[in-house]
C-alpha positions as CSV (number, residue, x, y, z in Angstrom):
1,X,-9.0,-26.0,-4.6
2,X,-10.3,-22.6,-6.0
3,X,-7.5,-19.5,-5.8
4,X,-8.4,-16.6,-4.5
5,X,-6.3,-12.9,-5.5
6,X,-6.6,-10.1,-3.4
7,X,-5.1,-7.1,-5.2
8,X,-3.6,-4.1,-4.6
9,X,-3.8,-4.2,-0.7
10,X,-1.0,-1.5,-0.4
11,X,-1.2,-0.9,3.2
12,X,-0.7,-4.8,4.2
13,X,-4.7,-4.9,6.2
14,X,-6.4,-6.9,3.8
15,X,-5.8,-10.5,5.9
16,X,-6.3,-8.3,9.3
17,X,-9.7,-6.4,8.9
18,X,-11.6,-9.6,8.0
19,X,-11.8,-13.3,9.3
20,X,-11.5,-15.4,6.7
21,X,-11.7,-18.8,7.8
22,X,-15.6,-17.7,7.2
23,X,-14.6,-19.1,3.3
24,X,-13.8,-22.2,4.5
25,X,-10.4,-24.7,3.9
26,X,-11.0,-24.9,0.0
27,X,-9.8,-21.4,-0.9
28,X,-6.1,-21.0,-1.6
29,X,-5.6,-16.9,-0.8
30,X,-2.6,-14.9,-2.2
31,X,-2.8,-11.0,-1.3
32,X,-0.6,-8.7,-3.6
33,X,0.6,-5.1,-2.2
34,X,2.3,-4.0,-5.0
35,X,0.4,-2.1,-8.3
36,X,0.7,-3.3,-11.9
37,X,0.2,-0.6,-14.6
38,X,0.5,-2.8,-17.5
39,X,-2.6,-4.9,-18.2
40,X,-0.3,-7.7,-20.0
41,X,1.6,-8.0,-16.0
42,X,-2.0,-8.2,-14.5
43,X,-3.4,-10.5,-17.1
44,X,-0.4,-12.7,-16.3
45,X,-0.7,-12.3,-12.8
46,X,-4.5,-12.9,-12.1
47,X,-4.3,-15.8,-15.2
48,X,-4.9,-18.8,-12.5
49,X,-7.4,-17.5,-10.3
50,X,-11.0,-18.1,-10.2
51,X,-11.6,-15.1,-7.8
52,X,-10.3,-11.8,-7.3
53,X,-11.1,-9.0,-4.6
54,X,-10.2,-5.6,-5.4
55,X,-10.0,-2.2,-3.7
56,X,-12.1,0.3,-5.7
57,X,-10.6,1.4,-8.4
58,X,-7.2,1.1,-8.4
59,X,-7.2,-1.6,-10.8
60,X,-9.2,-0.9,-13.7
61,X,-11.2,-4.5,-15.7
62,X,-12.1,-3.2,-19.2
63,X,-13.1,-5.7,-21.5
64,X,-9.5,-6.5,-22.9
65,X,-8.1,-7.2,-19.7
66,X,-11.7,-9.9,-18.4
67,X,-11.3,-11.3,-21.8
68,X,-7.4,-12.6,-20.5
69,X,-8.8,-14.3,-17.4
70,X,-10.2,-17.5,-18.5
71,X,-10.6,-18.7,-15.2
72,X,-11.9,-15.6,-13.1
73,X,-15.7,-16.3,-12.0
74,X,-16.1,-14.4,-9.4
75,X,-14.7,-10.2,-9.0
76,X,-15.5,-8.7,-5.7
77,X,-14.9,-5.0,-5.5
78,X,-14.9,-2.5,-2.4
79,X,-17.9,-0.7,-2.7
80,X,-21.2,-0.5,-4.6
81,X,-19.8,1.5,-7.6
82,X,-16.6,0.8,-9.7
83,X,-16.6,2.4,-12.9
84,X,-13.2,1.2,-13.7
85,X,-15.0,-2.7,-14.0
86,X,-16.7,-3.1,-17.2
87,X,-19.7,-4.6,-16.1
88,X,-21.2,-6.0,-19.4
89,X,-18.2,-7.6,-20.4
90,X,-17.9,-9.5,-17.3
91,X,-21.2,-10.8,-18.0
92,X,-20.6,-12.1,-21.6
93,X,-17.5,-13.7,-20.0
94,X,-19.4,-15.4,-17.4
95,X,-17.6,-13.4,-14.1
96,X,-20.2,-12.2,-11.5
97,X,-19.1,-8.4,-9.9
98,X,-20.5,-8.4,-6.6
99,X,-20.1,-4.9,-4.0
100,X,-19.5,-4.1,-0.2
101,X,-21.3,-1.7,1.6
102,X,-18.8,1.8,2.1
103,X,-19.3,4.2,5.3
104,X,-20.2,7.5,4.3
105,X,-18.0,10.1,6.3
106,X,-14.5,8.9,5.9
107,X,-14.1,10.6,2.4
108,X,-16.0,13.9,3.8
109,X,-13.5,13.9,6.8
110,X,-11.1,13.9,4.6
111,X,-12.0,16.6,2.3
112,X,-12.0,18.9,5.4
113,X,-8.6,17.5,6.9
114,X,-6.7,18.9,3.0
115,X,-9.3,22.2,4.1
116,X,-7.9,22.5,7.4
117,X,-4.1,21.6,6.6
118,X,-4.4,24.0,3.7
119,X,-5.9,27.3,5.7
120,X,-3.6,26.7,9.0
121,X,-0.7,26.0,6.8
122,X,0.4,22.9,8.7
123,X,2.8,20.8,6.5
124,X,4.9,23.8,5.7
125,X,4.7,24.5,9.3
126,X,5.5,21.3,10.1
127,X,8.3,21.1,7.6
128,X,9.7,24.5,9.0
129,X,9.9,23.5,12.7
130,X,11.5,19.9,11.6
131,X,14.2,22.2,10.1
132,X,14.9,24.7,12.7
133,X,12.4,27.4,11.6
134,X,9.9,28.9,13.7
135,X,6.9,30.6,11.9
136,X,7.3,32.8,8.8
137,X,3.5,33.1,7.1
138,X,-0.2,33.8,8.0
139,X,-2.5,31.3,8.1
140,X,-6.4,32.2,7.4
141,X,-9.2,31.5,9.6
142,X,-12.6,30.2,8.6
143,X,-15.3,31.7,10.0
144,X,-17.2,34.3,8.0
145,X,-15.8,32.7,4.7
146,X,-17.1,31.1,1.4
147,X,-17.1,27.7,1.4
148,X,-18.2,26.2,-2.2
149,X,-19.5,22.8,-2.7
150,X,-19.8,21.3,-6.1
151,X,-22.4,18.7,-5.5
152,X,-25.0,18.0,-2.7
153,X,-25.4,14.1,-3.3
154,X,-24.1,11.4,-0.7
155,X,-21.0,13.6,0.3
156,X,-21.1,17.2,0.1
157,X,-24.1,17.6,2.3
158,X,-22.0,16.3,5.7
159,X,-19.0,18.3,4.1
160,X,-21.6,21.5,3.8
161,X,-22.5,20.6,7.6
162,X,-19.1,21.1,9.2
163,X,-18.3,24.5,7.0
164,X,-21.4,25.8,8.8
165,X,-20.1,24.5,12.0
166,X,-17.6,26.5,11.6
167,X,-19.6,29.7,10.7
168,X,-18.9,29.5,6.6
169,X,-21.2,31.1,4.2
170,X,-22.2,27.6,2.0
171,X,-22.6,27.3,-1.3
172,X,-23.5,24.9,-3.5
173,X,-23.8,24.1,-7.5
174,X,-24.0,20.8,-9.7
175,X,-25.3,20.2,-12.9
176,X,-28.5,19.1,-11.8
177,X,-28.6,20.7,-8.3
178,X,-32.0,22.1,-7.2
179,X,-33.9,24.6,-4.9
180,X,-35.6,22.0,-2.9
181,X,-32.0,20.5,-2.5
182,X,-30.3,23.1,-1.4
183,X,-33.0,24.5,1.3
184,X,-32.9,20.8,2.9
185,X,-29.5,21.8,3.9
186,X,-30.1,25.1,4.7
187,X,-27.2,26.0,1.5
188,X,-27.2,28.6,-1.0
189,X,-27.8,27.5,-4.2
190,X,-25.9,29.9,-6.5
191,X,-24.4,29.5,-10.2
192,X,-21.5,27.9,-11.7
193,X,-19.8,31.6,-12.2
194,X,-20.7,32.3,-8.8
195,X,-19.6,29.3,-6.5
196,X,-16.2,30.0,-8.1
197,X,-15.5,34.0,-7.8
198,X,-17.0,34.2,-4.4
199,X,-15.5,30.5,-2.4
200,X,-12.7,31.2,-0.1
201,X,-12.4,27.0,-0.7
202,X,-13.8,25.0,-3.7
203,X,-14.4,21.6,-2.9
204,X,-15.7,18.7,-5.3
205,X,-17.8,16.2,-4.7
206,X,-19.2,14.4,-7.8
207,X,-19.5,11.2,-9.2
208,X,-17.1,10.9,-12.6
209,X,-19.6,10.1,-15.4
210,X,-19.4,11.0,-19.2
211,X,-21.1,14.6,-17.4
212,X,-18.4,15.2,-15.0
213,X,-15.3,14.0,-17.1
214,X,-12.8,17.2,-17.2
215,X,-16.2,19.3,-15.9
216,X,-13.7,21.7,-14.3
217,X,-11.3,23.6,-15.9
218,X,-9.1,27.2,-16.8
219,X,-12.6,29.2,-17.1
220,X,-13.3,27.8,-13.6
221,X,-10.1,28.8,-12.1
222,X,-9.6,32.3,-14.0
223,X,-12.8,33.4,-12.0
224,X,-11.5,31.8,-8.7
225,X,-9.8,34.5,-6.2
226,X,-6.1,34.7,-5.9
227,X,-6.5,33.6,-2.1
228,X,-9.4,31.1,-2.6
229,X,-8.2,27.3,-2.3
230,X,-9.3,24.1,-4.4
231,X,-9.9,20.9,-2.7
232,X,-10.8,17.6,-4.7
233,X,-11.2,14.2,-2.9
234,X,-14.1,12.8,-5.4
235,X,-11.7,11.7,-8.6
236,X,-9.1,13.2,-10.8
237,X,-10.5,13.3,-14.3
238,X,-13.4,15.5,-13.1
239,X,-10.7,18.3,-13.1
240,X,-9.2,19.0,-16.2
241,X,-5.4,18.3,-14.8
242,X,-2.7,20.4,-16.8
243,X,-5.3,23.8,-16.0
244,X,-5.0,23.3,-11.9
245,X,-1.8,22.9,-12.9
246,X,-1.3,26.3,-14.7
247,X,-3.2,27.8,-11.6
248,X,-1.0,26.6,-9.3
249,X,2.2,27.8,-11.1
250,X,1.0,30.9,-12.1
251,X,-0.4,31.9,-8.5
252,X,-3.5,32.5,-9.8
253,X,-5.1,30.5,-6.9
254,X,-3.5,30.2,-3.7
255,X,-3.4,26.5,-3.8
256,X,-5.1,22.7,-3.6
257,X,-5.6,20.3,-1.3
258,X,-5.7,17.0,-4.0
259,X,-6.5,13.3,-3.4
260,X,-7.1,12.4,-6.3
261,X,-5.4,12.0,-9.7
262,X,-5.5,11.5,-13.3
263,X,-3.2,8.3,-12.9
264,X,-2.5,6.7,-9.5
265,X,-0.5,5.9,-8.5
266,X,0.5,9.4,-9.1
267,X,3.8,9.1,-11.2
268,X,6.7,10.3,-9.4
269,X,8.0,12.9,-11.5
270,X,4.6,14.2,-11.8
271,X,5.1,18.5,-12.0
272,X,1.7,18.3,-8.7
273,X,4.8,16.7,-6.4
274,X,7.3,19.9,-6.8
275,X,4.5,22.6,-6.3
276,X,4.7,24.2,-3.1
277,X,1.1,25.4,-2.5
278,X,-0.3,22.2,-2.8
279,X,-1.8,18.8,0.0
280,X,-0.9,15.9,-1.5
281,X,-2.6,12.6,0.1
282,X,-2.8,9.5,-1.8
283,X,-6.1,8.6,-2.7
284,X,-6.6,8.0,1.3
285,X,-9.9,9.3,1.7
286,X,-11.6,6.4,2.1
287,X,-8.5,4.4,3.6
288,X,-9.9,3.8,7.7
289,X,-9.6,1.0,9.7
290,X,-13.4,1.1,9.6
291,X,-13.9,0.7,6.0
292,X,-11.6,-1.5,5.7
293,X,-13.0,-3.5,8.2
294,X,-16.5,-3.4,6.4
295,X,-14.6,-3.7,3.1
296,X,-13.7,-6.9,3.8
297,X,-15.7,-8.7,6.0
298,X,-18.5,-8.0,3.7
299,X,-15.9,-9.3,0.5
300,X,-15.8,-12.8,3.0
301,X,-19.3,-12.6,3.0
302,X,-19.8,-12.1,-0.8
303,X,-17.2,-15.2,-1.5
304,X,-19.2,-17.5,1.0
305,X,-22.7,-16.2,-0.6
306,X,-21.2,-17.0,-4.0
307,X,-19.9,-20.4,-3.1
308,X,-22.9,-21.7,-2.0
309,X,-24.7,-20.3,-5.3
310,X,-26.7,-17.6,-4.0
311,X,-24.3,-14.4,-4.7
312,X,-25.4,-11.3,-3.0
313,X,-24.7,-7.4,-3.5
314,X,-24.3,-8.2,-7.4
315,X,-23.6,-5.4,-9.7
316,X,-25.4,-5.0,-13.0
C-alpha cells in the first residue's frame, strides 16, 4: 500500500474540499496540521512516504531536504508555481512535481480587504468598541486618491479595477511594465520615484524572482508620504523587511497592511506583531473554500493521473 502525506493543512479542510475515494483503496492518507521548521523533523517525518501534497509554499523542498526522501515519487503542490520546490533536483532523484490550477481573484480581494481595513481603521475600531471605547480617530476615504500598483501581470490588473471603482487615480510601475500595458487598463504608467511620492496606498503585486528579491526598500519608503499606506499580499522577501520596519516605527508612513513575510509562520516575537499601524493576516490571501476546493480535487486528480502512469499538470 503506497502512503500518502498531506502537509501543512493548518486549517483542518484538506480531507473536506476533495473526495478522495477518487484514489482508490491502495492509498494509506495521513494529513499533518502542524508546521516543521527544521528540515531534519520533515525529513524524518515525510521518510516513509512515497507521495506528498503540499500547500504552496509553506514547506520549502531544496535539494538537501528531496535527497532525504528515498521513497517520495510523487510531490503534488497547490498551484502551477512553487519556487520553494527545487525542481531539478527532484528530477535527478526521480520525484515527479505536478501543479493544480489556482483561482485568480482570491489573493486580489484580499489585497483590497488590508486596503479597506487599513483606510476605515477597522481593527482598532473594532478593538476600541470590544473595550468600551467609542470612536477616537479619522479614517480616510478613497475616492479622488493615488492608488499605486507595483505590477500589472495576473493580479494587479483586477486589483487596479476595483481602485477605479472606487474613483482612485491608478498607477502603475514594474521593472518591465510597458505603455501598451498600461493603456489596456486604462492605468497610468508612471516611474518608480513617482508611484511611491504620489500613492495614497502602495500595493505589490510581483512574482519573487532573483529581480524582485528585496526590490523594495528605505529609498522606496523615504519618498512615500507620511499618510500614504503599504500593502503587500505577493511575498515577503520582495520587501526588504527590517526597512518597512523602520518606516513603521519611525512614522514615516502611516502604516501596512502585510500578508506576507520573510519567515512564516511569522515568529511570535517578531517586532511587525507589537506595531500598532499595521494589518496582520496570515498568508490567507489565497486561503477560500474555493481554492481549496480546486486545490484539492485537482491534487486527487494529479495522484489518480500519476497512478495510472500518465501524470498531468507536471512542472519542469
Amino acid at each position: 500500500m503506497k502512503k500518502l502525506a498531506i502537509i501543512d493543512d493548518y486549517e483542518h479542510a484538506a480531507l473536506e474540499s476533495a473526495d478522495w475515494t477518487a484514489i482508490g483503496d491502495d492509498i494509506e492518507i495521513t494529513v499533518f496540521h502542524d508546521h516543521l521548521e527544521d528540515e531534519d523533523a520533515v525529513a524524518e517525518r515525510l521518510e516513509p512516504f512515497e507521495i506528498v501534497s503540499v500547500m504552496r509554499e509553506r514547506t520549502p523542498f531544496p535539494a538537501s531536504l528531496l535527497a532525504r526522501l528515498p521513497n517520495l515519487r510523487l510531490l503534488v503542490t497547490s498551484g502551477m508555481r512553487n519556487a520553494s520546490i527545487d525542481l531539478e533536483a527532484a528530477r535527478n532523484n526521480g520525484v515527479v512535481v505536478t501543479g493544480t490550477p489556482i483561482l485568480p481573484y482570491p489573493a486580489a480581494e484580499h489585497a483590497w480587504a488590508l486596503i479597506i481595513a487599513l483606510a476605515k481603521r477597522m481593527p482598532a475600531d473594532d478593538r476600541n468598541m470590544r473595550s468600551g471605547r467609542w470612536g477616537d480617530a479619522l479614517n480616510v476615504g478613497l475616492s479622488g486618491k493615488t492608488l499605486g500598483v507595483i505590477g500589472l501581470g495576473r493580479l494587479g490588473p483586477r486589483v487596479a479595477g476595483i481602485g477605479q471603482a472606487f474613483g482612485m487615480n491608478v498607477v502603475a510601475w514594474s521593472l518591465n511594465l510597458t505603455q501598451a500595458r498600461c493603456d489596456e487598463f486604462a492605468v497610468r504608467l508612471v516611474s518608480r520615484e513617482e508611484l511611491f511620492a504620489a500613492s495614497d496606498f502602495v500595493t505589490v503585486h510581483l512574482t519573487l524572482g532573483d529581480r524582485s528579491h528585496g526590490l523594495i526598500g528605505a529609498a522606496d519608503f523615504a519618498r512615500m508620504k507620511p499618510t500614504a499606506y503599504f500593502i503587500n499580499t505577493s511575498r515577503g522577501p520582495i520587501v526588504q523587511e527590517a526597512a518597512l520596519i523602520d518606516a513603521l516605527q519611525s512614522g514615516s508612513i502611516a502604516g501596512a497592511g502585510l500578508d506576507v513575510y520573510d519567515v512564516e509562520p511569522l515568529p511570535a516575537d517578531h517586532p511587525l506583531r507589537s506595531l500598532p499601524n499595521t494589518v496582520l493576516t496570515p498568508h490567507t490571501g489565497y486561503v477560500t473554500k474555493e481554492n481549496y476546493e480546486l486545490f484539492f480535487t485537482s491534487t486527487v486528480a494529479d495522484i489518480r493521473a500519476w497512478l495510472d502512469g500518465e501524470p498531468v499538470n507536471v512542472l519542469t
